[in-house]
N, C-alpha and C positions, 0 to 999 in steps of 0.2 A: 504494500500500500504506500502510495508516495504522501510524505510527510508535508507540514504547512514550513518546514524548514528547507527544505528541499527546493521551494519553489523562490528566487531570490528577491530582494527589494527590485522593483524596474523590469520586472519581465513580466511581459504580457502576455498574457493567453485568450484567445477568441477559438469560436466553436460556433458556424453554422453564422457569422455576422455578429456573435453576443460575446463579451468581455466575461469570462468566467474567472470567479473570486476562487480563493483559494478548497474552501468549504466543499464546494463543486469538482473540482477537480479530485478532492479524498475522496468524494462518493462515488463518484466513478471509477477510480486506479480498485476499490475493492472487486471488482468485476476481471481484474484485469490477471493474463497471466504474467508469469515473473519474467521472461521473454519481453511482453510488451511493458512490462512498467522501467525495465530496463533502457530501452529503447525511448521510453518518453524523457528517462530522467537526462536520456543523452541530449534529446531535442529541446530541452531546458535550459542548456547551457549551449548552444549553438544558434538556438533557434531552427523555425521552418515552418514548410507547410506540411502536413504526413495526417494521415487517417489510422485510424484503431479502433477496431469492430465496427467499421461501417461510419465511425464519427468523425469528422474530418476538422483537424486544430490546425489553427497559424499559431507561432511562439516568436513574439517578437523579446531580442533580448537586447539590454543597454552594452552602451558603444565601449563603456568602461571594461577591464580586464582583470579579475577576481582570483584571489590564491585560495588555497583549501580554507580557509580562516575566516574567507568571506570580507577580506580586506580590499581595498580598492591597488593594484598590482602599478606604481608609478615606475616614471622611466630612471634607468639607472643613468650617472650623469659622472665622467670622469673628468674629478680639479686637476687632476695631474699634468692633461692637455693644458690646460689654460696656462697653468704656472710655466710651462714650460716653451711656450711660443711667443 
């Protein structure tokens, strides 16, 4: 069953034209086999468009890049050029 943590801040899920809340999405993953919830938790963090059991989701996800922590993943940034040119 996919968790209300599992789905992150700024991803959107639509189903059929309707923005589905998180609530909606656990009552459905219980229906689901371990196969397909696997497969959604991937399209979660990718996004897309893909169908399961006939019910067809977009998964829009934010532009930002996430570490297992669920931290926002910034750019690394090396002084050693600068000091040194």
């Amino acid at each position: 069953m996919i968790t209300k943590q599992a789905i992150r801040t700024g991803t959107t899920i639509y189903s059929e034209g309707n923005v589905l809340d998180k609530d909606t999405i656990i009552s459905l993953s219980e229906n689901w086999s371990e196969k397909e919830e696997l497969f959604f938790r991937k399209m979660l963090k990718q996004g897309g468009r893909f169908s399961i059991k006939g019910k067809k989701f977009y998964i829009t996800v934010p532009e930002q890049i996430f570490n297992s922590k669920g931290e926002v993943e910034g750019m690394v940034h090396n002084h050693e050029d600068e000091e040194n040119s």
